[in-house]
C-alpha positions as CSV (number, residue, x, y, z in Angstrom):
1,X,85.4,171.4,-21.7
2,X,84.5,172.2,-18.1
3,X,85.9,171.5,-14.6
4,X,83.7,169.3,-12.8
5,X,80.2,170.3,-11.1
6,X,80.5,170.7,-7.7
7,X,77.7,168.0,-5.5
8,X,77.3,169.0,-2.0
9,X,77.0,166.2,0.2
10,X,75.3,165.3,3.6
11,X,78.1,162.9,4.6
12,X,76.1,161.9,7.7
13,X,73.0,160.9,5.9
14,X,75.7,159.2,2.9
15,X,77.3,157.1,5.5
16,X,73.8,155.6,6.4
17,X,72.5,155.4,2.7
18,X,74.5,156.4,-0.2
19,X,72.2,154.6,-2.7
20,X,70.1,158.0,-3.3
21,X,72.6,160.5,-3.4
22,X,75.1,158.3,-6.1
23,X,71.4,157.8,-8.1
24,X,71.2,161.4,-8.3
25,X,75.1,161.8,-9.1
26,X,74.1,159.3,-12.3
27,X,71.6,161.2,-13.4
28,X,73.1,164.7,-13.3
29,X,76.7,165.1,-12.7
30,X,78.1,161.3,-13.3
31,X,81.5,163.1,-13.0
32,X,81.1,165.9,-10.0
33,X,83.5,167.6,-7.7
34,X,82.1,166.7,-3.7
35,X,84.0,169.3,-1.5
36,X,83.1,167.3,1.7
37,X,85.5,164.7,0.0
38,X,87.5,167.0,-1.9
39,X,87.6,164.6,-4.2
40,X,86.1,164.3,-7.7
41,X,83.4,161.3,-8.0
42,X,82.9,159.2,-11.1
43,X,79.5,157.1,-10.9
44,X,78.5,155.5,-13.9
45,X,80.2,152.0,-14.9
46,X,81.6,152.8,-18.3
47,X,83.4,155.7,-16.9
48,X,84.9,153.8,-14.1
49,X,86.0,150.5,-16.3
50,X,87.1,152.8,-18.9
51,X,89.5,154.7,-16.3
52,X,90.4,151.9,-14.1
53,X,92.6,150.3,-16.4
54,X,93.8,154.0,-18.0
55,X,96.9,153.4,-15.8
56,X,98.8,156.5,-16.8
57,X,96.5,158.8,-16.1
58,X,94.4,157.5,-13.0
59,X,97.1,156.6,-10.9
60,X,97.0,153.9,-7.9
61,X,100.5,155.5,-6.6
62,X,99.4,157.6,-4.1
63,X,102.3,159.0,-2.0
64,X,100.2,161.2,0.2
65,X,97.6,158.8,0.7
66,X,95.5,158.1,4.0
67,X,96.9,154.5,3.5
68,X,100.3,154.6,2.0
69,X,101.0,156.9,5.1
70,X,99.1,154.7,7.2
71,X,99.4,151.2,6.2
72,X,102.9,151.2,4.0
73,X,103.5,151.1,0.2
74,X,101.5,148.3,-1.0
75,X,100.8,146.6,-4.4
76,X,97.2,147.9,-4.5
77,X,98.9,151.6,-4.4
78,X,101.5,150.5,-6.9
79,X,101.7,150.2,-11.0
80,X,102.8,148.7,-14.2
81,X,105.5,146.4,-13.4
82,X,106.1,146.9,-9.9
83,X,102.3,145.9,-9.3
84,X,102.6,143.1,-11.7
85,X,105.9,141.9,-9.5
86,X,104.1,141.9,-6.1
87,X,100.9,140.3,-7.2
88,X,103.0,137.4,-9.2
89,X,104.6,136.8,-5.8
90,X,101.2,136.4,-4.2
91,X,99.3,134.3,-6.5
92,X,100.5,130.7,-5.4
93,X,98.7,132.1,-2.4
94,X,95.2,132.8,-3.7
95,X,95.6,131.1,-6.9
96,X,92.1,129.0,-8.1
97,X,94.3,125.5,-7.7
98,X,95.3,126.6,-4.1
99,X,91.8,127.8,-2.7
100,X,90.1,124.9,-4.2
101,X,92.7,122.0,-3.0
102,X,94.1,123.8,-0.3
103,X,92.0,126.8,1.7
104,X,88.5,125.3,0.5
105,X,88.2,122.3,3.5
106,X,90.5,124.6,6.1
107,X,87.0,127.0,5.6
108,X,84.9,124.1,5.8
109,X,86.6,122.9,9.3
110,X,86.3,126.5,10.9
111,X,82.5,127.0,9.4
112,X,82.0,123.6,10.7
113,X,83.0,124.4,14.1
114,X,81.9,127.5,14.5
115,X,78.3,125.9,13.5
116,X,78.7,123.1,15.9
117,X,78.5,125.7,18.8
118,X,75.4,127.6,17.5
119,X,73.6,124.6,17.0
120,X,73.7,124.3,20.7
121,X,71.8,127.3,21.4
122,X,69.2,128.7,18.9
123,X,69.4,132.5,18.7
124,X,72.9,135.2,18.0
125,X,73.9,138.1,16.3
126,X,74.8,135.9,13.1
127,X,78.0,138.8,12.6
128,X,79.8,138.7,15.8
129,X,79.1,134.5,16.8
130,X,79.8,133.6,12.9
131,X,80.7,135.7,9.4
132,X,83.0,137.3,11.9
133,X,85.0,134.6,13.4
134,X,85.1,132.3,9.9
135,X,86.1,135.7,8.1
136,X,88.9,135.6,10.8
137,X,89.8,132.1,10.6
138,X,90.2,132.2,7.0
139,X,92.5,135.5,7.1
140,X,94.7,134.2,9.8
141,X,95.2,130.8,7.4
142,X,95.9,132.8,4.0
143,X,98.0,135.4,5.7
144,X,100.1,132.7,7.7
145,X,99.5,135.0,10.7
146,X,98.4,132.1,13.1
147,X,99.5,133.9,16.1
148,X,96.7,136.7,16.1
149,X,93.0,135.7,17.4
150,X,89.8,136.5,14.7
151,X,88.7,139.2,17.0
152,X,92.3,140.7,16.8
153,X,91.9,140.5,13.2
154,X,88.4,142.2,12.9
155,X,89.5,144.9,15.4
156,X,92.7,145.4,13.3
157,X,90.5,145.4,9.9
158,X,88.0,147.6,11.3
159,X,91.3,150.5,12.7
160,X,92.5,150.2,9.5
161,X,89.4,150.7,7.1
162,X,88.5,153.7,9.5
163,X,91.7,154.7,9.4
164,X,91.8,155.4,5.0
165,X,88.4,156.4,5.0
166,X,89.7,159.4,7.7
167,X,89.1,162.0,5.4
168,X,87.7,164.3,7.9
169,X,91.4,163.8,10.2
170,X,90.1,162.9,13.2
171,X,93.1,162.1,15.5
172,X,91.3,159.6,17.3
173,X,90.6,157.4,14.4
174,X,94.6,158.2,13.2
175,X,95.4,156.8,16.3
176,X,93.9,153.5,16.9
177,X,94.8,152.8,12.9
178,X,98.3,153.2,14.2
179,X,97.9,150.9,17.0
180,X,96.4,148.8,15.2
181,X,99.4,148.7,12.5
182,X,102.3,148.4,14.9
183,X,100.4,145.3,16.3
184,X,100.3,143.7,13.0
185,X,103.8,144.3,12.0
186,X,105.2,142.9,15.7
187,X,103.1,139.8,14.8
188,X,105.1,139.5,11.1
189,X,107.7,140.2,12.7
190,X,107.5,137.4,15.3
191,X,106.5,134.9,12.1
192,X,109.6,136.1,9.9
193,X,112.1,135.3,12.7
194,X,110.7,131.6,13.0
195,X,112.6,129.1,10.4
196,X,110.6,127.6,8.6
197,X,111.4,123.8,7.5
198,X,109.2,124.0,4.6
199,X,107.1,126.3,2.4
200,X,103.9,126.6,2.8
201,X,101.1,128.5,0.9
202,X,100.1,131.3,3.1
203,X,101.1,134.7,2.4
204,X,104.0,135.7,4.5
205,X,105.4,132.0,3.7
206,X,105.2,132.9,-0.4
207,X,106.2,136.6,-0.6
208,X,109.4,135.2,1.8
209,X,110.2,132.9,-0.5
210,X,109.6,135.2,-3.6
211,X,112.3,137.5,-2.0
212,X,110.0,140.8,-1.5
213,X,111.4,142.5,1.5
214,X,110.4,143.1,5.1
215,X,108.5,146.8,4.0
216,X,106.6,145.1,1.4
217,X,105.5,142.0,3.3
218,X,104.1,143.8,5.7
219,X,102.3,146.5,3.8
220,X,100.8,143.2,1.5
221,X,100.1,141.7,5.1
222,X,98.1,145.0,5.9
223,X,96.4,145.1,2.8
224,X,95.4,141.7,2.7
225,X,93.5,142.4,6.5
226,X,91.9,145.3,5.4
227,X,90.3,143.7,2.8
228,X,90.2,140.1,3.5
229,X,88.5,140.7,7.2
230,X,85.6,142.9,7.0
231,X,84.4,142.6,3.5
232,X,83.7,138.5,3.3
233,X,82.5,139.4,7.3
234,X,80.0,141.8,5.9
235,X,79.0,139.8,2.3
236,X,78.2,136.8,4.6
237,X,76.3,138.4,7.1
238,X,74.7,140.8,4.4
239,X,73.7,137.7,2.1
240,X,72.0,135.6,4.9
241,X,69.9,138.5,5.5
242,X,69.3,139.3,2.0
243,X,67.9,136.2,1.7
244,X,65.8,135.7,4.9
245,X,64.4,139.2,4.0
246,X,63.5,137.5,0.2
247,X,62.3,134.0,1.3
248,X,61.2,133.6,-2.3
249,X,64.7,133.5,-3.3
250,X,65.8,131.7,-1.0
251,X,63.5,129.0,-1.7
252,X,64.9,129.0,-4.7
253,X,68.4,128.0,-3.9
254,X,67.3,125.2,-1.5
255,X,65.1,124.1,-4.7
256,X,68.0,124.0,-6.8
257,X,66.9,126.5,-9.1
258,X,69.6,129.1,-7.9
259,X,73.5,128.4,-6.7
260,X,74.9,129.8,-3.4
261,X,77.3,131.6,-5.7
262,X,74.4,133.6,-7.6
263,X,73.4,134.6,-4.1
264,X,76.8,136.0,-3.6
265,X,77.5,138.2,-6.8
266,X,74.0,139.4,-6.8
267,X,74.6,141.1,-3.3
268,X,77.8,141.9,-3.9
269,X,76.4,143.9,-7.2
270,X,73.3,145.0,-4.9
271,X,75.0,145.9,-2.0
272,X,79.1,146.6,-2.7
273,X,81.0,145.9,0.5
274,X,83.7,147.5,-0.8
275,X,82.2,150.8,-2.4
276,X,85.1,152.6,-3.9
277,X,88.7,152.7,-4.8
278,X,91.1,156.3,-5.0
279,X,93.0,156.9,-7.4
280,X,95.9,160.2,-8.2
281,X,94.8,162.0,-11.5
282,X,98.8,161.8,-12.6
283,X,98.3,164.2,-15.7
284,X,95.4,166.7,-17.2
285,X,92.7,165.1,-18.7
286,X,89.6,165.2,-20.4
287,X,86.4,162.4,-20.0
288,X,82.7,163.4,-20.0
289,X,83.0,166.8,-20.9
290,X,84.5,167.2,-17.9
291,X,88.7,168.1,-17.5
292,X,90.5,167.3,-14.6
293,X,93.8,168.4,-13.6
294,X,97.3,167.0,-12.1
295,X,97.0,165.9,-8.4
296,X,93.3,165.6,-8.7
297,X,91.8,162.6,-5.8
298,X,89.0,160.9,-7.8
299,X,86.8,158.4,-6.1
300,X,85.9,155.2,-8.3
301,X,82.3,154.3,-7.2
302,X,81.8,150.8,-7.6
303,X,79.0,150.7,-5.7
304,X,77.2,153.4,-7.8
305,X,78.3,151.6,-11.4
306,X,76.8,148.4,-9.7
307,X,73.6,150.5,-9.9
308,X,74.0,152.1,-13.2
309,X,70.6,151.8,-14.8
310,X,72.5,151.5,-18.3
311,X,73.6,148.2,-17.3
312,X,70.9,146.4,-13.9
313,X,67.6,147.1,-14.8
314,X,66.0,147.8,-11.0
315,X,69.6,147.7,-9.7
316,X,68.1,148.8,-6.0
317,X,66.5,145.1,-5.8
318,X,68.4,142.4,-5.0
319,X,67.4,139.6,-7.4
320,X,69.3,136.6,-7.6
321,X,68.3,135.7,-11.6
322,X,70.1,138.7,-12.8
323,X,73.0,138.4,-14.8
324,X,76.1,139.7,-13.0
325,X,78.9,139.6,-15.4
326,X,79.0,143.6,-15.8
327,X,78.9,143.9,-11.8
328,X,82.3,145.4,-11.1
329,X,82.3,144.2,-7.2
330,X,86.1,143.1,-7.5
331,X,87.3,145.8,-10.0
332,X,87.4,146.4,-13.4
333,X,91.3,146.6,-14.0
334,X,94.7,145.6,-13.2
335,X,93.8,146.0,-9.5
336,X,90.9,143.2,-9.8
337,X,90.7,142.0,-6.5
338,X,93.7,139.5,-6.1
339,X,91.2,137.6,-3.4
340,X,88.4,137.3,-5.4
341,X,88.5,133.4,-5.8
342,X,89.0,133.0,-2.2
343,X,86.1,135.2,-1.5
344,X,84.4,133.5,-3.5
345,X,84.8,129.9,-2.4
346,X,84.3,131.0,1.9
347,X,81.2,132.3,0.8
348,X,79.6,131.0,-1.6
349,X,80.8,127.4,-1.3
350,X,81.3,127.3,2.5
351,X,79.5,130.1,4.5
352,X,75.8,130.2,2.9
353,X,75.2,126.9,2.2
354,X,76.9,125.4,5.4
355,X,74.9,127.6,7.8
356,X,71.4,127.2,6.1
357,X,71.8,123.5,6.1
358,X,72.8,123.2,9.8
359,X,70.6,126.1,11.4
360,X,66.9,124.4,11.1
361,X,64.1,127.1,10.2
362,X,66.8,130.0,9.9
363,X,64.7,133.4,10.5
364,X,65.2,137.2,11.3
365,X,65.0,137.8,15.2
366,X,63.5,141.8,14.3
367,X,62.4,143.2,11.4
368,X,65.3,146.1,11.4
369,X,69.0,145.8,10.0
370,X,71.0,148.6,10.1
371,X,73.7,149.0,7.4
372,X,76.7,151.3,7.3
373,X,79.6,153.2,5.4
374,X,79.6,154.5,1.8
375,X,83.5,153.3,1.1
376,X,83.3,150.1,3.2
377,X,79.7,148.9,3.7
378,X,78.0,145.8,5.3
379,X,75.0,145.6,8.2
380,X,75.8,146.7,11.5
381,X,74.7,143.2,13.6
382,X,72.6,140.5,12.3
383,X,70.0,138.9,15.0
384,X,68.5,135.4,14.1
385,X,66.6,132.5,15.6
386,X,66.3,129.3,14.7
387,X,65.1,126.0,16.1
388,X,67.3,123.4,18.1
């Protein structure tokens, strides 16, 4: 056995386009040690889906962690039964039954209003005038915090995010993420000390009932904004370009020959808005000819085992007629993204198909989309015109 190759990495020219470097990772050091991270990486999918769910060894319990020290203890940081616990108490929340009779039509109202004030003029930056406000409307609906704004709720998403992702310590960064977490525990704590006459199915309403205390209500709160907010903001806004930029495809959907849902796993495989997930190597161990010790960070890269040539022939082209069911977008283990159904009803039944039936000849201002991040990533702005 050996301790893991060490991969020096540009972190400036990762942030912009990761898609090379992890390609290179896969091809000669699948398991490599990055000192810019300080972190070991893991890039191909079989390692990753095999390790995810090795529970014992790759631990989510992370007491020195950029967001248990930031954001509070959550369930995504949490194990076995104590994981299990918290994410039973959340499911009447973001359970199939409740997004589909419940959160399906409040996402059609907001999309539908949102939509009513674009068809009014006929150009925007598609991010900031829509996938940002619906992302918002939805979160402060699920999360029961009715009493923040959707650009509260981006801004809070975005201080957060930056905040875990920190690594280099900037105190700048540290500093708005904690602004940005006492704001949204004030705003809990306004909702908590409101009686409520009846239950209702957002989440502060559920884990209240459920009994899970103050702490963990508003670390779940937390870590429902940091990935309920700037993910489905970036998948919608990254699949209405994907598909302007392939009209092919997209004639292909309005032809009935593709869904709106095949749309959204392909870039979601393609293009990973959520790129990685830590992990705290709990004891020694051995994988890949490679050992790693105690207290060892590794880095899960999803968006590199979305790419793994083993499993997505051409994986750097987005192709809606590929087979996703080995895309592991939401996870592989125990930790599968607990909003996936939600996700997966804003955008593929509400966002896409909504705004492409009620923006007439729907094109790309400029020919030039900039994308960001290698842990979180999604375009920068999205400019389009259409016809009015």
């Amino acid at each position: 056995m050996a301790q893991a190759p060490v991969f020096n990495v540009d972190m400036d020219a990762f942030w912009h386009d990761p898609y090379p470097v992890l390609k290179q990772m896969r091809a000669e050091a699948p398991i490599c040690y990055v000192p810019q991270l300080d972190a070991v990486l893991m890039t191909r999918r079989d390692d990753i889906a095999i390790s995810e769910k090795n529970i014992e060894v790759f631990s989510s319990h992370q007491p020195a962690g950029l967001m248990n020290t930031l954001m509070g203890h959550n369930m995504m940081r949490k194990d076995g039964d104590e994981h299990l616990g918290e994410r039973k108490a959340i499911f009447p929340t973001v359970s199939p039954k409740t997004v589909r009779d419940h959160w399906k039509s409040s996402f059609e109202m907001d999309a539908g209003r949102l939509l009513d004030g674009l068809a009014k003029k006929n150009s925007a930056d598609i991010c900031q005038e829509y996938a940002l406000p619906l992302s918002g409307d939805a979160l402060r609906a699920i999360t029961g915090l009715t009493n923040f704004t959707p650009t509260e709720m981006d801004a809070c998403s975005q201080a957060m995010i930056d905040g875990v992702s920190n690594f280099a310590g900037d105190k700048e960064i540290e500093a708005k993420c904690h602004a940005a977490t006492a704001r949204i525990d004030a705003a809990i704590d306004e909702i908590l000390s409101n009686e409520q006459s009846e239950l209702d199915p957002s989440l502060i309403s559920v884990m209240s009932a459920a009994g899970l205390s103050d702490e963990s209500i508003r670390a779940n709160i937390k870590l429902a904004i940091s990935g309920g907010q700037n993910e489905p903001r970036d998948a919608i806004t990254g699949c209405i370009w994907a598909l302007l930029s392939h009209p092919e495809q997209l004639a292909m959907v309005q032809a009935g020959e593709a869904s709106w849902q095949q749309v959204f796993e392909e870039f979601a495989r393609w293009i990973s808005p959520i790129g990685m997930s830590p992990r705290r190597v709990a004891k020694a161990h051995s994988i890949g000819g490679i050992d790693i010790e105690p207290e060892t960070k590794v880095f899960f890269m999803f968006s590199s085992a979305n790419r793994d040539e083993t499993y997505f022939a051409d994986g750097d082209k987005f192709d809606i007629t590929r087979d996703c069911a080995k895309s592991i977008a939401f996870g592989a283990g125990p930790h599968f993204c607990a909003g996936a159904w939600a996700a997966r009803s804003l955008i593929g039944e509400v966002a896409l198909p909504m705004i492409f039936d009620r923006l007439n000849g729907l094109k790309l201002a400029d020919n030039e989309t900039k994308f960001g991040g290698w842990a979180f990533r999604g375009p920068l702005q999205l400019n389009l015109v259409w016809d009015n």
